[in-house]
N, C-alpha and C positions, 0 to 999 in steps of 0.2 A: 768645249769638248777636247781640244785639244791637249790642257793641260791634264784634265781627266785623264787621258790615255799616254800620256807622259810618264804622270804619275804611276802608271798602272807597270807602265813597262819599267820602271827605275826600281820596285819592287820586284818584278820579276828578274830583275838582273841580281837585285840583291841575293835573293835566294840561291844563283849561282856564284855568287858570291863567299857566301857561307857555307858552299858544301868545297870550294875552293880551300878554303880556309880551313877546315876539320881535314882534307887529306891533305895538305902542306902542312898542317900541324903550325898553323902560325895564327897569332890572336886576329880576332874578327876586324876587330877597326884598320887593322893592318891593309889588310887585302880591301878594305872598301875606300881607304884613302885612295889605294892603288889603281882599284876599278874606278872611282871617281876621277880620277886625272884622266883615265883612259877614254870614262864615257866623252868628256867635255872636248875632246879633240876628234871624236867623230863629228864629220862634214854634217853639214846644214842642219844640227839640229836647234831648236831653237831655245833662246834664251829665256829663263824661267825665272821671273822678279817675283820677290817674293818684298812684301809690305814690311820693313824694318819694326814697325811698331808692332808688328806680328807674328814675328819670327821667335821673341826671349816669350810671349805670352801661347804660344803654339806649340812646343818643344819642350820649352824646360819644365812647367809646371808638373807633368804626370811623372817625367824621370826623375826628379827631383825627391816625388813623393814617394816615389816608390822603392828609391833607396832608404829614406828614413823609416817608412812601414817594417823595411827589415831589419832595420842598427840594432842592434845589441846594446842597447841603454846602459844596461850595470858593467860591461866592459867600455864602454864610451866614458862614462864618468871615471872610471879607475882608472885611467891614460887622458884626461881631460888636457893636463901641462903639454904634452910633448902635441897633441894634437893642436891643440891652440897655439902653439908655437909652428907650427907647418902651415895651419890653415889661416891664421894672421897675420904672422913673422914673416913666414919664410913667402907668403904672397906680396905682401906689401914691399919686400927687399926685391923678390922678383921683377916687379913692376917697374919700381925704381930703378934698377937695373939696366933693364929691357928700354925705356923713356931717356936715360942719359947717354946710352952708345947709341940709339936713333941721334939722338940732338946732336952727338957728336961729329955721327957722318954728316949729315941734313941738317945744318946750324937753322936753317931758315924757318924748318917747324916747329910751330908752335908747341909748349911742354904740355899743354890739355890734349894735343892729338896725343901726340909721344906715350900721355900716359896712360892713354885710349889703348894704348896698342899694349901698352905694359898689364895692363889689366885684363887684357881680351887672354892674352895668352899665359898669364901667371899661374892658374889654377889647374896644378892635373889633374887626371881624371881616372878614378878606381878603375872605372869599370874596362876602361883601357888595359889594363893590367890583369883584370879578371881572367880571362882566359889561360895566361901563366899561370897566376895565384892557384885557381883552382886544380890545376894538374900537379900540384905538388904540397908537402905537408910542411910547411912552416912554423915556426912561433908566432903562437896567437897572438902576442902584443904586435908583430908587424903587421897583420893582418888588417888588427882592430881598429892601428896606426892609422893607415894607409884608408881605409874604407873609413872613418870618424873624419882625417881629414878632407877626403872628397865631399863631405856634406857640408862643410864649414863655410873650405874655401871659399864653394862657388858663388855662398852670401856675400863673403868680404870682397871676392875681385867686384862682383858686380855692383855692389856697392862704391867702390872708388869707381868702378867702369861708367857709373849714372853721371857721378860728379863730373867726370872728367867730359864725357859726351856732353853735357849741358852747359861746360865751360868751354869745349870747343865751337859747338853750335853758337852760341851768346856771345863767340871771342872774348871774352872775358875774363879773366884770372882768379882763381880760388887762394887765399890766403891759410897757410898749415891749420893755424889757429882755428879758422873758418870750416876747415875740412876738415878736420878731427872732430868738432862737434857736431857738423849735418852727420856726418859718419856714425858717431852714435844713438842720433836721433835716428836717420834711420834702420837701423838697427835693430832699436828698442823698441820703435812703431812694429815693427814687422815682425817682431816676437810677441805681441800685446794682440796683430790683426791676426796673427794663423793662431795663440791660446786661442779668440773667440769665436773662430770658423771651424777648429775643432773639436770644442767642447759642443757645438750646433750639432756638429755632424753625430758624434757620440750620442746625442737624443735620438738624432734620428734613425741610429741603428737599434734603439732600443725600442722604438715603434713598426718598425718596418717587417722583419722576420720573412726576409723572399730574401735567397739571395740574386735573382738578377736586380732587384730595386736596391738592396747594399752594395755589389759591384757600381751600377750604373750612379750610386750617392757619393761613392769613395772618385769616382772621377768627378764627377759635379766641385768636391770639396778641394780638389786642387787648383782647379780653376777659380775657383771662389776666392779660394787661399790668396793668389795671386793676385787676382783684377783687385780682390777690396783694398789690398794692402796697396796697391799703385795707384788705385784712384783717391785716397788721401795723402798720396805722398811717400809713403817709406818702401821698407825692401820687401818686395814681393816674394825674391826669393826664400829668405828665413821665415816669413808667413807661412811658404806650402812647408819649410821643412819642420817647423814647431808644428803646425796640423798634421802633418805625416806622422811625428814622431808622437801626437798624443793618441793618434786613433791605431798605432802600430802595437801601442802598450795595449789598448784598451780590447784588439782586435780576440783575443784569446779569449775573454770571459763574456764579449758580447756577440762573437758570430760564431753562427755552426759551421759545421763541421761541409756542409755543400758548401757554403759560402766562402770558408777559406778556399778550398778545393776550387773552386769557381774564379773567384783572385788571383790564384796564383798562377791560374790558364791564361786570363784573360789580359793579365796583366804584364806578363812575358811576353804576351802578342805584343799588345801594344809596344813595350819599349825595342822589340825586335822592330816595329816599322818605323819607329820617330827614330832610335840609333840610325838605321840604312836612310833613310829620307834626309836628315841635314847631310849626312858626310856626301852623297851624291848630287842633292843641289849645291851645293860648293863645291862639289867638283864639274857639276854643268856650266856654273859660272866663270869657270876657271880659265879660258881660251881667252872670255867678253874680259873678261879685268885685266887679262894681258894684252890686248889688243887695247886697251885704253891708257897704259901705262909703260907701250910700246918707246913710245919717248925716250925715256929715262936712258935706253941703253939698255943690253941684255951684258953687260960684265958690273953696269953697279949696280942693275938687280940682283943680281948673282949674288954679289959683296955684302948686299943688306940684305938678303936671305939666308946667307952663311952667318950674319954676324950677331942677325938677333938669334938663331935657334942654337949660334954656340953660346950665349948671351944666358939664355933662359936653361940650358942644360948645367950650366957652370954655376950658375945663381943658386942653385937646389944645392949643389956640393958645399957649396962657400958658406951657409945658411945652416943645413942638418950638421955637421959635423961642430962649432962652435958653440950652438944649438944644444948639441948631447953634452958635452963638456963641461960647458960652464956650469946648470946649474949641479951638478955633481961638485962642483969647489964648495956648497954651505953644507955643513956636514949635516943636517938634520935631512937635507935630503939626499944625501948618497947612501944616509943608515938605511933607511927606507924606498929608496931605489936606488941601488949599484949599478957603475955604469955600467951599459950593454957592452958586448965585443962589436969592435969598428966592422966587423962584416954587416952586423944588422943596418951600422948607418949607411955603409957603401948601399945596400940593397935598398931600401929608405930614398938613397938619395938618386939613386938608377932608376926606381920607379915611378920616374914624373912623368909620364907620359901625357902628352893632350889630347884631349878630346870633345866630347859632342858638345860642353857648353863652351868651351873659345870657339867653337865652331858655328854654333846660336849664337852668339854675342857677336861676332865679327859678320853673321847675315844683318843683325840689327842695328850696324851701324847706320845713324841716317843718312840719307843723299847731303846733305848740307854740310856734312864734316868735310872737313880740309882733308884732301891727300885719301879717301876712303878710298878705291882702289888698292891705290898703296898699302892701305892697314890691312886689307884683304887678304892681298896676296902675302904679305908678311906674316898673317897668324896662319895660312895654311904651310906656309913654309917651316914653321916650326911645330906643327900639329906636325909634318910628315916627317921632318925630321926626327922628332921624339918616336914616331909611334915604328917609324921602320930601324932607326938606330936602336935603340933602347928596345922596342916592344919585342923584337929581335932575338936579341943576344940575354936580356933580364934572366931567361930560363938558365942557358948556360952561364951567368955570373951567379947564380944564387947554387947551382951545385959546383963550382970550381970553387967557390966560398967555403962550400962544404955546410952553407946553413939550412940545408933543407933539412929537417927528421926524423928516425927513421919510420920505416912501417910497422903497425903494432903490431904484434904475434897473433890477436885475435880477429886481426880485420876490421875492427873498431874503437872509435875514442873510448877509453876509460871511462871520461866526466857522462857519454852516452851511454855506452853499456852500461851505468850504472843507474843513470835514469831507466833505461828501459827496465834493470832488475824492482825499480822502486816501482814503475806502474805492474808491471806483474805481479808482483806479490800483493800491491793491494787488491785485483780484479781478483786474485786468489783468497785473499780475506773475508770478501766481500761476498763470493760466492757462498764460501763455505758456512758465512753466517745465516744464510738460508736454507742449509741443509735439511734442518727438523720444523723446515714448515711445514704445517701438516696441506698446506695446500701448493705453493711451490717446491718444498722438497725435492719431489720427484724428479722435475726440470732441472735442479740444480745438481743432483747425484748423479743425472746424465750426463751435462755439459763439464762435468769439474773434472775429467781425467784432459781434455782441453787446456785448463787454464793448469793445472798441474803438470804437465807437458812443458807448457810455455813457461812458466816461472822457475822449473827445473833446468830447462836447458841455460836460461841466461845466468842462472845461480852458478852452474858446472864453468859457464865461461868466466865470473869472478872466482872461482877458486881453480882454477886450472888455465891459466890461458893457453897452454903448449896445445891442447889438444881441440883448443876451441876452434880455431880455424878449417881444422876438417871437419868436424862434426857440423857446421854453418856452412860449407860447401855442399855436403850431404843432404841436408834439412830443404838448401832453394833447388838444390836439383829434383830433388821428389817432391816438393812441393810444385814447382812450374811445371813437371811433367803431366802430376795430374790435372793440374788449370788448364793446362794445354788439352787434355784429353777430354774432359770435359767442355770444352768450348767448342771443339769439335765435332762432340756426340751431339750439343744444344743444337749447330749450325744442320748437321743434316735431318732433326726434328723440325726444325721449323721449314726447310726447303721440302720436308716430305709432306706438309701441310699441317701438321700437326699443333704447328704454333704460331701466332698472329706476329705480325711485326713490332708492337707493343712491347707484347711480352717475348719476343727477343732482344729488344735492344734494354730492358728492363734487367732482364737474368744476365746480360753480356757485361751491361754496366759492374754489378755485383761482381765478377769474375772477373773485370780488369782492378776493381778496387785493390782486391784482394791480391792480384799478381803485382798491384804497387806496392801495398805493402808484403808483401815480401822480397822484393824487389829493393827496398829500404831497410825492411830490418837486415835481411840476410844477405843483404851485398847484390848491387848489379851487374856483377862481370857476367858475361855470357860465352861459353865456349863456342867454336867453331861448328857444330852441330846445331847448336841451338840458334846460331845468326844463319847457317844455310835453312833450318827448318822454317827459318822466321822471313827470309826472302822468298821462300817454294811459297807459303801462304800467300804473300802478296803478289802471286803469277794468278793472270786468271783462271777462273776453273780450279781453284786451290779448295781442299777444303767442302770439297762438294763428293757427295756420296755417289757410286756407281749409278745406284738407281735412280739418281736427283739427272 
């Protein structure tokens, strides 16, 4: 019971956490590193072991998967080089790196710990970054950079991370030769076990048609992804992310429209609790590992937590920039991609932030490794260094750069608006081809001043952008007015009796759909009005008619 209510309260913290975080305006992982250091030096609470062999199988598989469900494939493969050069290159250099300045202070440890530690920590982590990224307009090749590498990487560290933990554990030494080929073996096992755990899975959404049983299969197959691919041996990890990324393609032509809708609730939940749950169990173990490591000294702790997080921050500069360069010297590929301006690489190389898998990887080391404490405290040393140095200031080095973009004149992406003009105009094609049926007709001569509206207006914003941005301020204000009005007139129907509970949460659902999407087409900003209207409803007694 105890850990139950642990548990319960390190979520409730988190949640202040993250509203911490939205009014300091600073990324999420930030303040939970911070709050985690904070929780673990409150008195007497107690220490919460969690099972090594169940920390990388309990964490990483659903976030894993659920990055790749959303990669962008046909931007993935068209930046394939620079990405495999971050996510294998510049990890591997990493590591190495991070394993010879250890060896160098600490001659005594072992180079399988060392590269234990090089690999726990070598893989940043997107979604670390996410928070900046998404408050500002970029070039989509860094984006696509930065988020293609986070799926890579965390195959390849953990893949050396296995080698090196089972040659620490075993004392035993791994030969280069030796280690580049288990390295591709597993590799290629665990691209071969998630192909066939998600081509399983894709039948079974093709039988299923519920979407809580397709939610509830799409977790099932991450886990699946994983355990099958480690209990014959290979990498788990590139198992869930080759199944993530087939049932992600696959997600569009085989789930409805509840189902995505349903996913993408459910599945935001989830990684909002497994994000806050590792960064806070490592920050509760935080005091125990220092007190076990008390020894050492607190000035050459100090010295080897300064030296690997300047180690692993230096190692991304030293790597991306020679990285960009060089292959731009064979001219068949600088015809076909010219080098970027060195700001893209600075920002590339500022954005290494660490996060939740050094942070699973370094819960999973086993009791039996040499110096584990030590690699403990060393990988949150440079998770916090990264995420408060870097996660920090990345906003303001990316506009002193001057690489952010500007705002489009219409409040929206081109390559989007022009999507949305191509499904309107067909819903309008489509319509109109029912016009002279002598038995639909009718229905559709009603409905079509609708869908002629709707493919008019997006039409006006590809030939005018100058004036599209008012008229799409116009459109969700009167449109959220009346949603609003309407949800208010349903709410004192049904308090006056007149409507079941059913059929209010029924007709509510329909009226919030509908305020998402416009909400999405037509831009989510809300005026000051519309956020005081929108906290008076949530006072009690909101919303309720005189006579109610």
């Amino acid at each position: 019971m105890d850990l139950v209510e642990a548990l319960l309260a390190l979520v409730a913290a988190c949640i202040g956490f993250a509203l911490l975080a939205r009014r300091l305006a600073l990324p999420y992982a930030v303040i939970l590193v911070l709050g985690g250091m904070a929780l673990a030096f409150i008195p007497h609470l107690p220490e919460i072991q969690l099972n090594p062999e169940l920390a990388l199988a309990f964490f990483l598989p659903p976030l894993l998967q659920s990055s790749a469900w959303r990669t962008d494939w046909r931007a993935f493969r068209r930046n394939l080089r620079p990405i495999l050069a971050l996510a294998l290159g510049a990890v591997l250099f990493t590591a190495f790196c991070v394993a010879g300045v250890l060896r160098l202070l600490l001659p005594g440890i072992p180079w399988s710990v060392a590269i234990a530690l090089g690999a726990i920590v070598a893989p940043p982590d997107a979604v670390a970054a996410e928070a900046v990224l998404s408050r500002l307009r970029l070039p989509k090749r860094i984006v696509t950079v930065l988020q293609g590498e986070s799926l890579v990487n965390d195959a390849s560290s953990l893949v050396l991370y296995k080698l090196a933990v089972a040659a620490a554990v075993a004392s035993t030494s791994v030969m280069p030769a030796e280690g580049a080929v288990s390295f591709l073996a597993l590799a290629a096992g665990g691209i071969a076990t998630g192909w066939v755990v998600g081509r399983l899975t894709i039948e079974a959404f093709r039988r299923l048609d519920d979407p809580v049983l397709e939610v509830t299969t799409s977790f099932l197959a991450a886990y699946a992804a994983y355990l099958a691919a480690e209990a014959v041996g290979v990498s788990g990890v590139l198992s869930v992310v080759t199944a993530g990324s087939l049932m992600g393609r696959a997600q569009h032509a085989l789930l409805s429209s509840r189902s995505r809708l349903g996913a993408q609730a459910v599945w935001g939940f989830v990684e909002f609790i497994l994000n806050s749950l590792v960064f806070s169990l490592i920050g509760l173990q935080l005091s125990h590992v220092l007190a076990r490591i008390a020894g050492r000294g607190t000035e050459q702790l100090l010295v080897l937590g300064l030296a690997v997080s300047a180690t692993v921050i230096l190692a991304r500069f030293l790597w991306v920039f020679p990285a960009t360069w060089l292959p731009r010297q064979v001219p068949r590929i600088r015809a076909r991609d010219p080098l970027p301006p060195w700001a893209h690489s600075a920002i590339i190389s500022w954005a290494g932030m660490r996060g939740v898998v050094s942070l699973a990887a370094a819960l999973a080391l086993p009791f039996e490794v040499p110096e584990r404490d030590l690699l403990v405290f060393l990988a949150f040393c440079a998770i916090l260094a990264t995420l408060v140095l870097q996660g920090t200031t990345l906003e303001w080095l990316i506009r002193r750069l001057g690489v952010e973009l500007p705002p489009h004149d219409g409040g929206i992406d081109p390559e989007e608006a022009e999507g949305r003009r191509i499904i309107a105009g067909a819903a309008l094609e489509e319509i109109e081809r029912w016009l002279d049926d002598p038995l639909e007709g009718a229905i559709a001569r009603d409905i079509l001043p609708e869908y002629q509206d709707r493919a008019g207006h997006l039409n006006r914003i590809a030939a005018n952008r100058g004036a599209a941005a008012a008229e799409r301020s116009a459109r969700r204000r009167l449109r959220l007015a009346a949603l609003e009005a309407s949800r208010e007139r349903l709410i004192e129907h049904a308090e006056a009796g007149y409507l079941n509970g059913e059929g209010l949460q029924k007709l509510e659902q329909e009226l919030d759909l509908e305020e998402l999407r416009v909400r999405v087409v037509l831009g989510d900003e809300r005026s000051a009005a519309e956020k005081a209207a929108a906290r008076a409803r949530r006072r009690p007694g909101a919303g309720r008619s005189p006579q109610a």
